[in-house]
C-alpha positions in Angstrom: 0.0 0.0 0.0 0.9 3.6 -0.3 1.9 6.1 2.9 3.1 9.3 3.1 6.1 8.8 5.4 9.5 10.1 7.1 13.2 8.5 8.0 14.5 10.8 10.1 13.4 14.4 11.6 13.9 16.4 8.2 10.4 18.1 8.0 7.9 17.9 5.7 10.2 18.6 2.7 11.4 14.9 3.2 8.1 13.2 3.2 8.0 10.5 1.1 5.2 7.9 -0.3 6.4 4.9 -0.3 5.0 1.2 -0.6 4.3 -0.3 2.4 3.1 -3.9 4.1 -0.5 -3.6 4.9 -0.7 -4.1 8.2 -1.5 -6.9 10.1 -3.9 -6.5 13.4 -3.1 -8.0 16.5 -5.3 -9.3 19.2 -6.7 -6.1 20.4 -6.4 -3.7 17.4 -8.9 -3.4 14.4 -7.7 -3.1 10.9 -9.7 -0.2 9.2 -9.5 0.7 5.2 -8.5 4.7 5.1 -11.8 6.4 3.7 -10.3 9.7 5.0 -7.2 11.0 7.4 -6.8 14.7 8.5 -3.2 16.6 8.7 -3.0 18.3 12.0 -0.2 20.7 12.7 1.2 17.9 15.2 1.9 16.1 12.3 4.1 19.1 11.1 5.9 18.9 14.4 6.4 15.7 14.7 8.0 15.8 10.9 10.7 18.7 11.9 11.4 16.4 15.1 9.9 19.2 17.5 8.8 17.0 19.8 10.8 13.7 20.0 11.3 14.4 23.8 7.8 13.7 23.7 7.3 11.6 21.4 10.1 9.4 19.9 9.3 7.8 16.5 10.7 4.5 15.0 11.6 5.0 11.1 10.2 4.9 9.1 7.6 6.3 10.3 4.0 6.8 8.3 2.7 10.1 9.6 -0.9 10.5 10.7 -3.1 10.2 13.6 -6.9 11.0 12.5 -8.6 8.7 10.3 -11.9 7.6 9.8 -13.2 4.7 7.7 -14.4 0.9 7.7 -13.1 -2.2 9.5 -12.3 -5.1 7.4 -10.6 -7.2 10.0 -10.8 -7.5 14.1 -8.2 -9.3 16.3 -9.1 -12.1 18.3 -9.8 -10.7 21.5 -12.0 -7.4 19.9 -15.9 -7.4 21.0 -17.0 -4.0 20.6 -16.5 -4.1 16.4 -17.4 -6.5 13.8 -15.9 -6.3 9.6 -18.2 -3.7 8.4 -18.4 -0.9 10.7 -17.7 3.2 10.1 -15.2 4.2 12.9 -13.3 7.0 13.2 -10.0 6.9 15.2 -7.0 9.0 16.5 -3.9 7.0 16.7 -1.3 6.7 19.4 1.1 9.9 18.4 4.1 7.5 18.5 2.4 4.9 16.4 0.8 7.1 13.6 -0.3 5.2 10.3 -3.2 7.2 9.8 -1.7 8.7 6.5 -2.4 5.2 4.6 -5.1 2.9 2.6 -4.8 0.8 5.7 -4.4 1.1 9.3 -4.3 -1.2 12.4 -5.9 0.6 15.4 -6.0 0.0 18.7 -10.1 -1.2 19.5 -10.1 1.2 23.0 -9.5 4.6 20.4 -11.9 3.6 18.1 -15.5 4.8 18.0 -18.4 4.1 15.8 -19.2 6.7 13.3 -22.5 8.4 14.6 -25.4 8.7 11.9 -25.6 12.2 10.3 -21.5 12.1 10.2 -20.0 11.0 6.7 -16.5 10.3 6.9 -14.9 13.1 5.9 -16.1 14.9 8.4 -15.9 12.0 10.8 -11.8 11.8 9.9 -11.8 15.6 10.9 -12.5 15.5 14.3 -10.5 12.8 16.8 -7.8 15.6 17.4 -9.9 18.5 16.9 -13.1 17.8 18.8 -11.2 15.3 21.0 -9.0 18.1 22.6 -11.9 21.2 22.3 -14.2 18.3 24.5 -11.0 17.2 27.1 -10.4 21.1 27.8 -13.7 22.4 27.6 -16.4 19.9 29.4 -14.1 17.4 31.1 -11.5 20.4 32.8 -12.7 23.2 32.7 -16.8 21.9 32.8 -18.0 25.0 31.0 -22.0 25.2 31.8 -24.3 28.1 30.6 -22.9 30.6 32.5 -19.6 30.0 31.7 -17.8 33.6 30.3 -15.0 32.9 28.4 -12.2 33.7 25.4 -10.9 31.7 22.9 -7.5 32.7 21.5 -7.5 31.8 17.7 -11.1 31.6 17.5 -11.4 30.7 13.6 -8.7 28.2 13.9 -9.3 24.6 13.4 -9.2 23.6 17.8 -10.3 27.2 18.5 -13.2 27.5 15.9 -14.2 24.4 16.8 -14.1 25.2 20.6 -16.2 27.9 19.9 -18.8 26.1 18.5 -19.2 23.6 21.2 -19.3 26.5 24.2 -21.5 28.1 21.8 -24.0 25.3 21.4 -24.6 24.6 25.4 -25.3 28.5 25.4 -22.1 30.2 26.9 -21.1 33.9 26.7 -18.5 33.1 23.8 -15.4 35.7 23.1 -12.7 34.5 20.5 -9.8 36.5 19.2 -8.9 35.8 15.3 -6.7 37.5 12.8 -8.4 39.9 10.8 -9.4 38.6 7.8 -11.1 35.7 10.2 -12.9 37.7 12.2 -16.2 37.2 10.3 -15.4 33.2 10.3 -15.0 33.5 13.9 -18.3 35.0 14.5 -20.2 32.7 12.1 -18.9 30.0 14.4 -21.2 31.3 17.2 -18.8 34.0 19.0 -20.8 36.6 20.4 -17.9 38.8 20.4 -14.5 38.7 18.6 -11.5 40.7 18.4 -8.5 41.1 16.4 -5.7 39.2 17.9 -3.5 42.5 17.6 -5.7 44.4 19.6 -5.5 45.1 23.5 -8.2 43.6 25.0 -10.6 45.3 27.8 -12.6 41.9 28.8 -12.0 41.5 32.4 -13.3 38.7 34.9 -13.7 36.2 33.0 -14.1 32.4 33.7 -11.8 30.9 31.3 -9.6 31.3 28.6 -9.3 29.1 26.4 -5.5 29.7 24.4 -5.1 27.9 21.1 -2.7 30.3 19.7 0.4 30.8 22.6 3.6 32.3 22.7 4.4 35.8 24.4 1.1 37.5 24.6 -0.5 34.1 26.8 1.3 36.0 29.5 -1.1 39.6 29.5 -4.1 36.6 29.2 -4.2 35.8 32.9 -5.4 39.7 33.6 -8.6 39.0 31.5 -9.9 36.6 34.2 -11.2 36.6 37.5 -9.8 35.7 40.4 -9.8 31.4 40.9 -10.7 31.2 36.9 -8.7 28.9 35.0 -6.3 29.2 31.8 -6.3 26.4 29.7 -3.6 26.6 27.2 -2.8 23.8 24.0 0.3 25.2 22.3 2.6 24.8 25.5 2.2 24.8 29.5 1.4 28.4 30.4 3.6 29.9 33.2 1.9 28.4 36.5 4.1 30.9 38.4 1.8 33.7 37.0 -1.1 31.6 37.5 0.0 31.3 41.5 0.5 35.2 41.6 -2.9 35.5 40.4 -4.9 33.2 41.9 -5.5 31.5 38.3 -5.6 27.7 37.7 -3.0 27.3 34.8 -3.8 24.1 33.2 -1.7 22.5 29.7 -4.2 20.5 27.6 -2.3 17.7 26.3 -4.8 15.6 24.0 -5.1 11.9 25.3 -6.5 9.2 23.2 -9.8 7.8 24.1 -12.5 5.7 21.8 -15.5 6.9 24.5 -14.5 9.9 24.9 -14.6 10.2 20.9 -17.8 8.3 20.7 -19.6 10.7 23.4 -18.0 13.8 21.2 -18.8 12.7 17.9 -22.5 11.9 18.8 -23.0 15.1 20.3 -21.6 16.9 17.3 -23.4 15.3 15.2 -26.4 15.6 16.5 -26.0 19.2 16.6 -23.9 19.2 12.8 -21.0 20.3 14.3 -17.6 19.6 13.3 -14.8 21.6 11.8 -14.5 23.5 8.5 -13.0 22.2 5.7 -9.9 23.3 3.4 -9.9 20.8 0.7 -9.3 17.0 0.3 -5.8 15.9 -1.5 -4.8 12.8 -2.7 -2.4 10.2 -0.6 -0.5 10.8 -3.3 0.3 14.5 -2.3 0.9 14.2 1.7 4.0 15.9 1.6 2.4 18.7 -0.5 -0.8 18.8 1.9 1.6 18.7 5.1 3.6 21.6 3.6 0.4 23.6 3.4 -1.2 23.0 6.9 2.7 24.1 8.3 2.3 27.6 6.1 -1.0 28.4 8.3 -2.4 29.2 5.0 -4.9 26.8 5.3 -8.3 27.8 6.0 -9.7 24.7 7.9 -8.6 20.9 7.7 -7.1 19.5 4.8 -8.1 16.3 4.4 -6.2 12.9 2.1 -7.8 10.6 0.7 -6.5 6.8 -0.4 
């Protein structure tokens, strides 16, 4: 079979397709033919060996950890899938294989695909919807009331974190670049801001930061005092959260079929999940990568076997 994949941390330039063994599932693992796989900028890290203190990879290594599409084979000891089923998936990081016509996946990080999902959309939203539901309803527990900001608010996590908040009815700010600012707001913000502009909110009961880096820091004056910052790019500076009376919480994504089951029934209930770029060909992964890492992209890009 064909899979975009890496030898060595050399970036996305060096992604190759090359022929690989279709894999072979082992007693716990389903094996799932690729209808669709989404690029996520993780992939882009993991490619320019960003994160192999985190993450070590084996080469060669086929990139990819969102995929959605149907099992064709279960391992012995699987009860919860049978040959036939839509599931949608996010792989272990380290393991990957999502950028592929086939893919072995563990049975506990698979979920059924919900009806009023089609796989594109279902491959879009394991890391997407997975971290937005983790930081939004499982540690922060956002309810009605809930004030709150999301940083990079027509972004793929942060558009799509505004949507959910949205949808259970919370007071919804998001920041966005400017030519997003109208994507942000179609979303369901009530309010959103340029991301270059000083912001006057004040007591707030979360923020949500998808975007990072040096302005994170002037964040933590936005809320009130025992809110929480909840931050995805990197751990946000818990000494300031101390000084401030602010829990300062890093999201890191973890893998969980019921979690993803519970998330993708509720989004697509409500026809929620994230906006699409395009969809490329396997074919082009390197190409597709290369985009997602320019930020040019407008929404997920999407390959397709």
């Amino acid at each position: 079979m064909k899979s975009p994949q890496i030898t060595g941390y050399d970036g996305e330039q060096r992604i190759v397709v090359a022929d690989t063994p279709v894999p072979t599932p082992g007693p716990d693992d389903v094996l799932v033919r690729v209808a669709a796989a989404a690029i996520n900028p993780l992939d882009v890290k993991l490619a320019r060996g960003y994160l192999q203190d985190f993450f070590p990879l084996s080469f060669p290594y086929v990139l990819g950890t969102d995929l959605a599409g149907t099992v064709h084979a279960v391992g012995a000891r699987v009860t919860g899938f049978v040959p036939g089923d839509n599931v949608l998936a996010r792989t272990e990081t380290t393991q990957g294989g999502a950028f592929a016509e086939w893919a072995v996946v563990p049975a506990r990080l698979a979920a059924r695909v919900p009806a009023g999902l089609d796989l594109d959309a279902a491959a879009a939203l394991p890391t997407v919807g997975g971290t937005d539901w983790q930081a939004l309803f499982e540690i922060a527990r956002i309810t009605s009331s809930t004030r709150l900001l999301v940083t990079g608010g027509a972004g793929s996590v942060g558009g799509m974190a505004v949507r959910l908040a949205a949808s259970i009815g919370a007071r919804v700010h998001a920041t966005a670049r400017e030519r997003d600012l109208d994507t942000a707001k179609r979303l369901g913000a009530d309010q959103v801001f340029d991301a270059r502009a000083k912001l006057e909110l004040r007591d707030l009961d979360l923020v949500f930061d998808t975007v990072g880096g040096a302005g994170q820091l002037g964040l933590f004056a936005l809320l009130r005092d025992g809110a929480m910052l909840a931050a995805v790019p990197s751990p946000p500076d818990a000494e300031a959260g101390r000084a401030r009376n602010i829990d300062a919480r890093f999201v890191v994504h973890a893998s969980d079929g019921s979690r993803l089951a519970v998330m993708a029934s509720y989004c697509a209930a409500r026809g929620l999940w994230p906006a699409a770029d395009r969809v490329m060909p396997l074919g082009t992964g390197r190409e597709a990568v290369a985009l997602v890492a320019s930020g040019q992209a407008r929404g997920k890009i999407l390959l397709r076997p």
